[in-house]
C-alpha positions in Angstrom: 12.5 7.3 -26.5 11.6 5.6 -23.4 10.3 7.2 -20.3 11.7 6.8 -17.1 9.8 4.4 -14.4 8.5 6.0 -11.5 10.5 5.1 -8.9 9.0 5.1 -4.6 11.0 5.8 -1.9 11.8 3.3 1.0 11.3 -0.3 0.8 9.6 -2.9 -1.2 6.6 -4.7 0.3 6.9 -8.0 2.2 5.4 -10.4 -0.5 5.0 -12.8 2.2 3.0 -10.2 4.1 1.0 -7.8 1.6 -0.9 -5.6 4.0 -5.0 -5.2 2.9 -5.2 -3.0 -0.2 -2.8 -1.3 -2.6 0.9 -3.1 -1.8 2.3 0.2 -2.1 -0.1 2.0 0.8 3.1 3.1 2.6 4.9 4.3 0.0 3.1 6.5 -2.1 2.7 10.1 -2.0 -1.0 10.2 -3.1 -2.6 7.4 -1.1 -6.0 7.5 0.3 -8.2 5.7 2.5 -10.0 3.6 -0.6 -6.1 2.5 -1.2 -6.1 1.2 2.3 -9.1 -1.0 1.6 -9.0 -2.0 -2.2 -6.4 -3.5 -4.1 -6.7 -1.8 -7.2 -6.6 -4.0 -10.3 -4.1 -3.9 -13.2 -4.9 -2.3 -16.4 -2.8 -2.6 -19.5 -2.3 0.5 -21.6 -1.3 -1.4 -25.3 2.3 -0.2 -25.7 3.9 -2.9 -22.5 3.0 -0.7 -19.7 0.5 -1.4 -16.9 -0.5 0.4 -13.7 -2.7 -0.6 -10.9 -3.3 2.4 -8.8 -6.8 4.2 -8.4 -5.4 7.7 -9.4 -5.0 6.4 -12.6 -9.0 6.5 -13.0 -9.1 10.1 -11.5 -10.2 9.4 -8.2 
């Protein structure tokens, strides 16, 4: 069964005009000042899914 995607509100970033750090800084409900000044890298899982967010390493 697949799981739903998770889904931010407002709109997407400019890719014209990515703003320093994370893409989705001004979107995201956990962000933090390290998002503001890191882009985070993306890290495959194995099973087609990917994420590139700092939470996902517990920080």
């Amino acid at each position: 069964m697949k799981k739903a995607c998770l889904r931010f509100p407002g709109q997407p970033p400019n890719l014209q005009n990515l703003p320093k750090g994370c893409a989705y800084q001004e979107r995201c409900a956990y962000v933090s000042d390290r998002c503001c000044l890191e882009r985070p890298m993306l890290k495959g899982f194995g099973d087609g899914r990917a994420s590139a967010c700092f939470r996902e390493d517990g920080q």
